[in-house]
C-alpha positions in Angstrom: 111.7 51.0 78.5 110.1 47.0 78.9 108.9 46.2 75.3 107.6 42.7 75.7 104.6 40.8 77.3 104.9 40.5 81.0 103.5 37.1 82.1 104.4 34.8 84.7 106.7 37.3 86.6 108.7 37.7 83.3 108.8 39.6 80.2 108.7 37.6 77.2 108.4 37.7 73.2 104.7 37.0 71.9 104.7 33.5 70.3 104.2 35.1 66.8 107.0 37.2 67.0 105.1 40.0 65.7 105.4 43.8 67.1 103.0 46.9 67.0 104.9 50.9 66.6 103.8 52.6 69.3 104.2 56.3 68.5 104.1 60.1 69.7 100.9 61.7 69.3 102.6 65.0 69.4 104.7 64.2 65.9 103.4 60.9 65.2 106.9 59.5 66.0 107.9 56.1 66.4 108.8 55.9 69.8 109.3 52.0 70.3 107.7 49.1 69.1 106.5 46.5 71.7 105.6 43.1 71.3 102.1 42.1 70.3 99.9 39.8 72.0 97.5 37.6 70.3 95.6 34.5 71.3 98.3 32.1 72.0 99.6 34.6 74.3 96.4 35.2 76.0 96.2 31.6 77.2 99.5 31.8 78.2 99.1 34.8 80.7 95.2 32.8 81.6 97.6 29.5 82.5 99.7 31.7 84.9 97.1 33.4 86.3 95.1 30.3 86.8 98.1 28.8 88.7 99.0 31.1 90.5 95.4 31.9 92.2 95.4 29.6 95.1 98.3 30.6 96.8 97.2 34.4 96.2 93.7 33.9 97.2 95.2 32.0 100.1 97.3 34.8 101.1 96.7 37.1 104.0 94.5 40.2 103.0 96.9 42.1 104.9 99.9 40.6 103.2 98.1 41.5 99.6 97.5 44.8 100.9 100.8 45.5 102.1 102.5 44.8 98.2 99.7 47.0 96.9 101.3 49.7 99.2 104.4 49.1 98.4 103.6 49.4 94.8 101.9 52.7 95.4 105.2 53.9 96.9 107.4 52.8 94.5 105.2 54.6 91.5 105.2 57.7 93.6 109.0 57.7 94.1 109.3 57.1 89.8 106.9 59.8 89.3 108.2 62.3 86.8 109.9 59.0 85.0 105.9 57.8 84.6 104.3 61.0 84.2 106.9 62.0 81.0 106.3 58.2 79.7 102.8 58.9 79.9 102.9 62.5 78.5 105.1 61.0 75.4 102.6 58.0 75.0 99.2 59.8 75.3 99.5 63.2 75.0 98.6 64.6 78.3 100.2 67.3 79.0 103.2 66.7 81.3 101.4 69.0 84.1 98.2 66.4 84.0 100.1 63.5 84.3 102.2 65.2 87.5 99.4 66.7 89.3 96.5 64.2 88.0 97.3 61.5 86.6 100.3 59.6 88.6 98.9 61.1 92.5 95.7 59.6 91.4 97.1 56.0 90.2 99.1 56.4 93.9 96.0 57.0 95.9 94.2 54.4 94.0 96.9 51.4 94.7 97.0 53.3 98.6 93.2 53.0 99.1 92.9 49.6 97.9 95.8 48.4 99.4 94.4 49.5 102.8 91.0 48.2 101.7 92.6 44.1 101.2 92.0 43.2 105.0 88.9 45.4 105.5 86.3 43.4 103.3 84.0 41.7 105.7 81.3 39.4 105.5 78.0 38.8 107.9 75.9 37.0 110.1 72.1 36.5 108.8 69.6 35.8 111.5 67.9 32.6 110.6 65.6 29.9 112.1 66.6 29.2 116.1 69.3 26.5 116.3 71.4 27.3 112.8 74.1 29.9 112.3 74.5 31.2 108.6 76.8 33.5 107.5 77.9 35.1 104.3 81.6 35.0 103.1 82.8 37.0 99.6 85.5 34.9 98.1 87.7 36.0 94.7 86.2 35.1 91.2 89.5 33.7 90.0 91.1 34.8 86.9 89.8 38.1 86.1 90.2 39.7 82.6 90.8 43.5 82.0 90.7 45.4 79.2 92.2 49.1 79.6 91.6 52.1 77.2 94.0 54.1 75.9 92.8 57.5 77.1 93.6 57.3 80.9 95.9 54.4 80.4 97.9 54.5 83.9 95.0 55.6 85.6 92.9 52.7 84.8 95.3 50.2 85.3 95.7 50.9 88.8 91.4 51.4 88.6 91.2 47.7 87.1 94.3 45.9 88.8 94.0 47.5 92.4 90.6 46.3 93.6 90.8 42.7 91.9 94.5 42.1 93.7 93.3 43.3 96.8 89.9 40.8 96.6 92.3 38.0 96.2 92.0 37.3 92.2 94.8 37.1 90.1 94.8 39.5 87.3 95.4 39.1 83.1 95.2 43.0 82.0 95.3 44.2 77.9 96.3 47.4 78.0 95.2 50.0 74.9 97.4 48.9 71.8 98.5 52.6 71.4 99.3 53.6 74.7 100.6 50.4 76.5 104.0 51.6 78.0 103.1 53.0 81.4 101.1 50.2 82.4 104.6 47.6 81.0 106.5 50.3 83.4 104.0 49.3 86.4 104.7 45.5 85.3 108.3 46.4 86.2 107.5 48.0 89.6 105.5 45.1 90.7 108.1 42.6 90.2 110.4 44.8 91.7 108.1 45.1 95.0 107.4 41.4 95.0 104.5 40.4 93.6 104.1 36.4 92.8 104.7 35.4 89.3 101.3 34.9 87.6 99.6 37.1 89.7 99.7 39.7 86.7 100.2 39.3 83.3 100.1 42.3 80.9 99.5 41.6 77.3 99.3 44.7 74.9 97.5 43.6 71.7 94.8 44.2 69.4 90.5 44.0 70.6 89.8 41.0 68.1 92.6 39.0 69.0 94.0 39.5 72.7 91.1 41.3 73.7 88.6 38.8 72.1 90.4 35.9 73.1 90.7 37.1 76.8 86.4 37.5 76.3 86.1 34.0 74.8 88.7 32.5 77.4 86.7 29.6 79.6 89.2 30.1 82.1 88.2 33.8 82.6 85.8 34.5 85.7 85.0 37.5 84.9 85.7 40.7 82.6 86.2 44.2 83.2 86.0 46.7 80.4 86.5 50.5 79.9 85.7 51.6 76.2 83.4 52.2 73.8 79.5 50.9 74.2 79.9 49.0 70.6 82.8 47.2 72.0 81.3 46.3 75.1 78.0 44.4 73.8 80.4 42.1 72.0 82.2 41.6 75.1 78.7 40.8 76.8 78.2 38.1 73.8 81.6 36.6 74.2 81.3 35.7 77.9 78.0 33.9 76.9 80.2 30.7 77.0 81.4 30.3 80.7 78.7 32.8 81.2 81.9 35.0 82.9 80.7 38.1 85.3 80.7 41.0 83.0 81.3 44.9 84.4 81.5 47.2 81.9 82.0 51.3 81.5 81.1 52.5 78.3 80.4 55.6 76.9 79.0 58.9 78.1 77.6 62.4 76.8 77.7 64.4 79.8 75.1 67.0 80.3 76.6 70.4 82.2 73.5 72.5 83.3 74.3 76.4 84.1 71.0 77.5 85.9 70.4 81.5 85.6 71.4 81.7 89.5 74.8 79.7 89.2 78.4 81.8 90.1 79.0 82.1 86.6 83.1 82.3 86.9 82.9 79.4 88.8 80.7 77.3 86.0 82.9 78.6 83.5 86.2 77.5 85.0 84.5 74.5 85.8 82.9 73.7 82.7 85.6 74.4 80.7 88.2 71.7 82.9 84.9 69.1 82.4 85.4 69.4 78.9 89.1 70.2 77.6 91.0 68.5 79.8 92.9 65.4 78.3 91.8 66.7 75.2 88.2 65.9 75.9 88.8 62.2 75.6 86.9 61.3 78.9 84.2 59.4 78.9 82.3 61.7 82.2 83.4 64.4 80.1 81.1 67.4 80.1 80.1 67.6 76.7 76.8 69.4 76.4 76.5 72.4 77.8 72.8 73.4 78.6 72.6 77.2 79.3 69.8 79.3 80.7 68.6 81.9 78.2 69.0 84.5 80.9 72.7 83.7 81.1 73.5 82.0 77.8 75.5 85.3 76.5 77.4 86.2 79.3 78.4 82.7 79.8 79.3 81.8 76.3 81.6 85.2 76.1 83.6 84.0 79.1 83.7 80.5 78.0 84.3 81.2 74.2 87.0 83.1 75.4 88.6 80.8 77.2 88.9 78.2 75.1 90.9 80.2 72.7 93.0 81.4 75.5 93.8 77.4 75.7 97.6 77.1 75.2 98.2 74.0 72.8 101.3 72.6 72.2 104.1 69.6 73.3 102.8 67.7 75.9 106.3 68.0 77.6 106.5 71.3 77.6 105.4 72.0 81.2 103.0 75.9 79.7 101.0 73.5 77.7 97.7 73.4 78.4 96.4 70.8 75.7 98.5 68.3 74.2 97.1 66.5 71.0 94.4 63.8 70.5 96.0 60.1 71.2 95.9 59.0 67.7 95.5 60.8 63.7 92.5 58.1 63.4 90.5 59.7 66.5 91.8 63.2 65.0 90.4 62.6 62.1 87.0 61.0 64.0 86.9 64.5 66.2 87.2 66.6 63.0 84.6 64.7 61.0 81.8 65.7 63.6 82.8 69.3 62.8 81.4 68.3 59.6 78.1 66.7 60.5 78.0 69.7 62.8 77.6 72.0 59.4 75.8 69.5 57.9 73.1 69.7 60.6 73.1 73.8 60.9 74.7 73.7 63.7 77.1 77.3 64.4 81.0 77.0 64.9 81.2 79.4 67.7 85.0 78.7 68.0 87.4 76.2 67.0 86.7 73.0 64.5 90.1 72.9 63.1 93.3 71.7 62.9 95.5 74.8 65.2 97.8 77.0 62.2 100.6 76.2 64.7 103.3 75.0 61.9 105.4 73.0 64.9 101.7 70.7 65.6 101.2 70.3 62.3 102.5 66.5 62.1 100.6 65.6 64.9 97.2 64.7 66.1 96.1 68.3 67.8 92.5 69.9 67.0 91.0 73.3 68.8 88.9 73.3 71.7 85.9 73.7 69.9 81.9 74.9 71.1 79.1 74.4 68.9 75.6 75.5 69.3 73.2 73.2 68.0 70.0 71.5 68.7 69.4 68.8 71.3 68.4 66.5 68.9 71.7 66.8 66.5 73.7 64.3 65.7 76.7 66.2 67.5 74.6 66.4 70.7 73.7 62.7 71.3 76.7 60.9 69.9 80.0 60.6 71.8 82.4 62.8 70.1 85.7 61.9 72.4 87.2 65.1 71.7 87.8 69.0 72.8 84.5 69.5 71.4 81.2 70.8 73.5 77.9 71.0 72.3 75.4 73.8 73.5 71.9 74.0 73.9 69.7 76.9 75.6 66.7 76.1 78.1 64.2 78.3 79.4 62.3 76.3 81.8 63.9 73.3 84.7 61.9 70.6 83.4 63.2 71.1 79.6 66.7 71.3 81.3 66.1 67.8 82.7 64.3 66.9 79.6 67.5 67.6 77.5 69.7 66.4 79.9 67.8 63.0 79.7 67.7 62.9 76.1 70.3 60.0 74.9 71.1 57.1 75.3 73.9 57.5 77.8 73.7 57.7 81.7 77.3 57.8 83.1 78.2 61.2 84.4 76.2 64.3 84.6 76.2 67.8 86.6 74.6 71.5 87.2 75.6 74.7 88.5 72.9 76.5 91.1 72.5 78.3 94.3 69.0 76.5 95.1 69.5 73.9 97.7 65.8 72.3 96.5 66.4 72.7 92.8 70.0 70.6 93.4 68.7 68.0 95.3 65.6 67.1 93.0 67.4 67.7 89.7 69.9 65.2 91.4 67.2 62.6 91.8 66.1 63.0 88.8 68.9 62.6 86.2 69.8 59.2 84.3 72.9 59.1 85.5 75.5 56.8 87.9 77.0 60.3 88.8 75.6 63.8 89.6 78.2 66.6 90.2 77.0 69.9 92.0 78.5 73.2 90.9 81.8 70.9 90.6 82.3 68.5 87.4 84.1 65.8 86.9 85.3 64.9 90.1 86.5 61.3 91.2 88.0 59.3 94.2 89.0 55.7 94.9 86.5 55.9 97.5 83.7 57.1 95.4 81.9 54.4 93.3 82.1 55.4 89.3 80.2 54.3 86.8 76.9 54.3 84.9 73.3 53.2 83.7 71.7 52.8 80.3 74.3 52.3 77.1 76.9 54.0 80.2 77.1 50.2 81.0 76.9 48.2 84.7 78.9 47.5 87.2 81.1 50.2 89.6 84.7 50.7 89.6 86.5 51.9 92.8 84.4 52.3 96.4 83.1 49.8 98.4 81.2 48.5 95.9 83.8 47.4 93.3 85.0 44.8 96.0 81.3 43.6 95.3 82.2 43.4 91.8 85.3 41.3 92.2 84.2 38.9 94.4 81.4 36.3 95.0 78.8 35.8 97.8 79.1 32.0 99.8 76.3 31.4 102.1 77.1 29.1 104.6 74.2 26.8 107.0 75.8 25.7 110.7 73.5 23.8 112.8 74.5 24.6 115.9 72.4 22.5 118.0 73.1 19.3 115.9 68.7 19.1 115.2 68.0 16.2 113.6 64.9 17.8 110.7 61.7 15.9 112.4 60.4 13.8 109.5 64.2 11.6 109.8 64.0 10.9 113.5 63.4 7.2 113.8 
């Protein structure tokens, strides 16, 4: 298991010396400690990337494309050694990371590795006599900043479409859960990426992460994390005035209409808010019920969330591992609080599981509250196994609750009425709309959000918008000398 900073095409000691535990969320465990990055190190991995740019930029799109596929086959053939390193590190259950987590990092390095030698630019039709045409070039250096609750996932999210734009990458992964993305370190030397062109440096937000912000040499930043977090990002690259692309935080609205296939919402609803523990930011935490189906849906969904099978995340039955850290545990458990404080009803859940062999670690119960739309618990992210519900009698006071924070990144309904979808879709604050699915994402499929959500796209077409730069380029063709110069 790589321990140390990965810059330059080598693993090396942070300058300090100093080192960060990294433990088991199941037992809170040490499992390793790794290195720790701070701002000497930063400018280190910025140096090598800044190096090593030309030559990568330089490089045939088809030649960067080719590594990225490489790289996607290599993780696939170390799969079960990355999902268990990412089970043990997170707390997803072993399942998840086989089935979700590690085929999703594969298609993600496959689709962008096949995407390198497709970006194109154009031809604009200008005045008679001149060609101009539009070129995207790489930024340069690019800054990432990954969090800890999809950790492999994003790295290949982040690192995939910048490599294959031509930009040379300096990534801080999550201080708690660092050691898959170290692991794909490994894998890309192993494939034969260029030293510089990625440099991974696990560390803490106010040093690494600010420093890698403040860095002059840094074209742009991309950040996944919290909306708090991300303004100060937005004021840190004031000084180069570095492009900024940021996903933030979300409080996903989940509509059931009275005409939905109610097994189907429940299934549904339920995976849009348990899985990974409910530590997604699209997760579908506020459920808005029709009156006319509020009862029958909350029987079969209270129900299934205490059928949820908690437990080791490496124990291949387990259902729902524990939350990634006993601080957010004891975040997650302190809106159960507010949630009394405010009148709201525990319809299940809001605790710590009896289990004795979870008790060291970080787990809480899948937990549904019925509140008000206006609660504290139903317009603040929660990051947590926790849902919120709220009852609606009408379609416009559905999209009127739906609407009704400050958030915008993912949002989705369950109906039968082809007009009702297609309006409603129009007509929520959101970057994504999901219809009678939730949750649902592809490399191909732009994600991201409006609002306090943040800007910017990851994955698609248009994230190779976001790592590159538009060059407009004037030809005069039929060598015209501009009438007031001719002498």
């Amino acid at each position: 298991m790589q321990t140390k900073l990965f810059i330059n095409g080598d693993f090396v000691d942070a300058e300090a010396g100093q080192t960060l535990d990294v433990l088991n969320p199941h037992d809170n465990s040490v499992i390793t400690q790794i290195a720790e990055g701070r701002e000497a190190d930063i400018d280190r991995a910025v140096a090598a990337a800044k190096t090593a740019f030309p030559a990568w930029r330089d490089l045939g799109a088809s030649d960067r494309g080719l590594l990225l596929l490489r790289l996607a086959d290599k993780i696939e053939q170390n799969r079960e050694e990355l999902a268990r390193l990412e089970a043990t590190d997170t707390g997803h259950p072993i399942r998840d990371c086989l089935n979700l987590d590690v085929p999703r990092t594969v298609l993600c390095f496959r689709y962008f590795g096949g995407m390198a030698d497709k970006l194109e630019g154009s031809v604009i039709p200008v005045d008679a006599g001149f060609l101009n045409y539009l070129q995207r070039e790489p930024i340069g250096v690019v800054g990432q900043i990954v969090p800890w609750n999809f950790p492999l996932m994003f790295t290949s999210w982040k690192m995939a479409p910048a490599l294959a734009a031509g930009n040379t990458v300096v990534l801080k992964p999550a201080e708690i859960t660092p050691l898959s993305t170290l692991r794909i370190a490994e894998l890309m030397r192993e494939v034969g990426f260029p030293p510089g062109v990625v440099n991974i440096v696990p560390g803490y937000g106010q040093t690494a992460g600010q420093r890698l912000a403040d860095h002059p040499d840094v074209g742009k930043i991309a950040f996944t994390g919290s909306t708090a977090t991300g303004r100060r990002i937005v004021e840190a690259s004031a000084g180069n005035l570095k492009k900024v692309q940021l996903e933030l935080g979300g409080k996903g609205p989940n509509i059931v209409f009275a005409d939905a296939n109610i097994p189907m919402a429940v299934g549904g609803s339920a995976f849009g808010i348990f899985h990974n523990q409910g530590q997604a930011c699209i997760a579908g935490s506020r459920l808005i019920l029709h009156e006319k189906i509020a009862d029958q849906f909350l029987d079969k969904f209270v129900g299934l969330a205490k059928s949820i099978k908690l437990g080791n995340p490496l124990d291949p039955s387990t259902e729902m591992g524990p939350l990634t850290s006993k601080l957010h545990q004891e975040r997650v458990l302190n809106y159960v609080k507010i949630a009394h404080q405010e009148g709201a009803e525990i319809l299940t859940g809001g605790k710590v599981p009896d289990d004795p062999a979870l008790a060291d670690g970080c787990y809480v119960e899948p937990t549904v509250v019925m509140a008000q739309p206006e609660d504290r618990v139903c317009q603040e992210e929660v990051f947590g196994p926790f849902v919120s519900v709220n009852i609606f009698a009408e379609d416009e006071e559905a999209l009127a609750i739906a609407n009704g924070t400050e958030y915008g990144l993912g949002a989705g309904f369950w109906t039968s009425d082809l007009t009702r979808a297609h309006l409603l879709a129009k007509n929520l604050h959101a970057g994504m709309v999901w219809i009678n699915t939730y949750k649902r994402v592809h490399p191909a499929s732009p994600f991201g959000g409006v609002g306090q959500s943040g800007y910017g796209r990851e994955m698609g077409f248009e994230v190779m918008r976001e790592y590159t730069q538009a060059k407009s380029v004037w030809v005069n063709v039929d060598a015209k000398i501009p009438p007031f110069y001719k002498r």
